[in-house]
Backbone as numpy.savetxt, mean C-alpha at the origin, in Angstrom:
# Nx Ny Nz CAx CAy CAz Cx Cy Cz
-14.81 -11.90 6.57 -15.62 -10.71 6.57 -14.76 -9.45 6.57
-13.53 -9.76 7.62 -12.77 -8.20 6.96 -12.11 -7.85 5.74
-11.97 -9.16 5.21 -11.66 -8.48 3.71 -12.39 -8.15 3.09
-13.41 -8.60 3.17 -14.90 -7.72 2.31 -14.62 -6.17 2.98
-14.40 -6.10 4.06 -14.48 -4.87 4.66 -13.62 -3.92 4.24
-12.21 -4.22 3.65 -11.07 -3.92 3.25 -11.47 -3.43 2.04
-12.19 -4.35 1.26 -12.01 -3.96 -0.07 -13.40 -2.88 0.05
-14.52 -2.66 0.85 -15.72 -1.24 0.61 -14.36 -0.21 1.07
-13.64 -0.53 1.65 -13.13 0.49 1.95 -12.48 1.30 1.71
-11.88 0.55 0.54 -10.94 0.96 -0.88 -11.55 1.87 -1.95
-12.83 0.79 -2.08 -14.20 1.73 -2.72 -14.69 2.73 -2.40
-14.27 2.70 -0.98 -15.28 4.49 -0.47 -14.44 5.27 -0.94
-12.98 4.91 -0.39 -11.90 6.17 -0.73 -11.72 6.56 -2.07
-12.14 5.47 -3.10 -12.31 6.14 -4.43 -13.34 7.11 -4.84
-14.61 6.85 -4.65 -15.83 7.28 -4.34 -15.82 8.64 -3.74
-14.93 8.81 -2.81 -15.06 10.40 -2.51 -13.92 11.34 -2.68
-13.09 10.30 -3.41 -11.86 11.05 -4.42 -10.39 10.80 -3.77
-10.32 10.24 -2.90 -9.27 9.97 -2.22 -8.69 9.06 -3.23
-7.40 9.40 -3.42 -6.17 8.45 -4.19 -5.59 7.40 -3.29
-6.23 6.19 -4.08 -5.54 4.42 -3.37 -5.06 3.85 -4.74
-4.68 3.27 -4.50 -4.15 1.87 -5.26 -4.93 0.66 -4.61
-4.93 0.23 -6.02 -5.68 -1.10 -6.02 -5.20 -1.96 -5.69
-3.86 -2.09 -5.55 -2.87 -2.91 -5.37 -2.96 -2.95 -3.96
-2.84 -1.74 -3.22 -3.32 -1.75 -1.89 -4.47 -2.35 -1.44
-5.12 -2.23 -1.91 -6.42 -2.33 -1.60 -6.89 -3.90 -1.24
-6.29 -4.86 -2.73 -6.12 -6.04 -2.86 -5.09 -6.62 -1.98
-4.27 -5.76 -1.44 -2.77 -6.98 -0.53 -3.48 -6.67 0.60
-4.31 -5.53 0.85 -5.16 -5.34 2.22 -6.27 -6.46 2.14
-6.81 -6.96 1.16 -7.88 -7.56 1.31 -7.09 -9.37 1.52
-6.39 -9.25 0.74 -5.36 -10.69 1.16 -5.11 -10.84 2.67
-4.27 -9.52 3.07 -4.02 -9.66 4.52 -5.03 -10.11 5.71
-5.99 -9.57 5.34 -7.42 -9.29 6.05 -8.10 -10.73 5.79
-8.26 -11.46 4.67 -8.63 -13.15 4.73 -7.51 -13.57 5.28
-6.66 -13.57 5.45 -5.13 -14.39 6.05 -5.28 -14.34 7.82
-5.53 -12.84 7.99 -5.84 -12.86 9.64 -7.36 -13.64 10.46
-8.39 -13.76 8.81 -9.41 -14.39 9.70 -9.08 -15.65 9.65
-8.47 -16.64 8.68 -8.48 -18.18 8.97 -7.56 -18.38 9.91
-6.62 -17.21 10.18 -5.29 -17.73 11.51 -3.95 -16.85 10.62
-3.25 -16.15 11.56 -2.38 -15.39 11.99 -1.18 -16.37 11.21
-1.19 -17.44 11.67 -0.12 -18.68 10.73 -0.31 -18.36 9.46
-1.35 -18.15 9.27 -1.70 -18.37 7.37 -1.11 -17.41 6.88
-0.09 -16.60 7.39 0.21 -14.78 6.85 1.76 -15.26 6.72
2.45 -15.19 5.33 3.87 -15.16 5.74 4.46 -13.68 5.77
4.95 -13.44 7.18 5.38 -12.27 7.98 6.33 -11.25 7.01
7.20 -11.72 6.18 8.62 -11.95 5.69 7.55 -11.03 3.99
6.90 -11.67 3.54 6.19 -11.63 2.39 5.61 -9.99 2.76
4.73 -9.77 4.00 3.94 -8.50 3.75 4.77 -7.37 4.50
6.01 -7.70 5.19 7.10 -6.77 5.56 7.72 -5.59 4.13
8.08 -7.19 3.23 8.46 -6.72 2.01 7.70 -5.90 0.98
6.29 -6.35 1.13 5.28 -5.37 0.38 5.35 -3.94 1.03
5.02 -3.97 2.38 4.93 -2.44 3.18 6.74 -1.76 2.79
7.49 -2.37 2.80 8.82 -1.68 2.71 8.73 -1.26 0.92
8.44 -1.06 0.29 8.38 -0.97 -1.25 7.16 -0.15 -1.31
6.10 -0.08 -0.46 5.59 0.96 -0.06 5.81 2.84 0.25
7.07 2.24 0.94 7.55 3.05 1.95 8.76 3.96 0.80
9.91 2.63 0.61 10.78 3.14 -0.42 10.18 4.02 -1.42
9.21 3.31 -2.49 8.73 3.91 -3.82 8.53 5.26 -3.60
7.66 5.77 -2.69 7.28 7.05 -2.96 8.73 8.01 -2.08
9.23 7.83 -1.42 10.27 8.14 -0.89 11.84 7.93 -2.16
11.82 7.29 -3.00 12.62 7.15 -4.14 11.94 8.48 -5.10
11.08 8.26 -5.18 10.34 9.57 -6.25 10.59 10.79 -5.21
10.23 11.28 -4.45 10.80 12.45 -3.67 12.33 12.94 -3.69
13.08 11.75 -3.29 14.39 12.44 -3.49 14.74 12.82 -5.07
14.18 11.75 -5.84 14.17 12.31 -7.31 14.04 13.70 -8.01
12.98 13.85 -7.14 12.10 15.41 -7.45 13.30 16.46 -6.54
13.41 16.29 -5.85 14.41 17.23 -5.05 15.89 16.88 -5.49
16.51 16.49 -6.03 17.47 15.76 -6.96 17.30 17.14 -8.58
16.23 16.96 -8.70 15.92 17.42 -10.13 15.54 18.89 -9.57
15.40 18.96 -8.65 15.31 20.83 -8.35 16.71 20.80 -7.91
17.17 20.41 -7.23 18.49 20.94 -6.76 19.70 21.13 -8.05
19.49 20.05 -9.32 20.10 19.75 -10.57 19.46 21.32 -11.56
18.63 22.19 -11.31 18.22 23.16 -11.84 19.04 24.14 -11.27
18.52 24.47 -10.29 19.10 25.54 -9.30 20.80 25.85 -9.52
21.42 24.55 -9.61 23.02 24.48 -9.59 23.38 24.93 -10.97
């Protein structure tokens, strides 16, 4: 049931204009069936690596952008 919940929830935030990824939306709805059949069923190692590529990506594009202003400026 919480991945059903996961995924309206993805839907609302589109719905009232909020920017998600689907991709999110879907590894949330994975995560969310994984925690209801049992906490075992989740490999730890697997959704560490998703959230860290999370984290990196948009943090790789930032320094980029500030990279490319600072490459103007000079």
């Amino acid at each position: 049931m919480r991945a059903l919940r996961l995924g309206y929830d993805g839907l609302t935030a589109v719905f009232f204009g909020y920017f998600t990824s689907m991709n999110q939306v879907l590894i949330g709805a994975m995560a969310g069936t994984g925690c209801a059949r049992g906490r075992e069923t989740i490999d730890r190692q697997v959704i560490f690596g998703i959230l860290r590529g999370w984290i990196i990506g948009p943090a790789g594009a930032i320094l980029g952008y500030v990279f490319g202003l600072l490459t103007r400026v000079f």
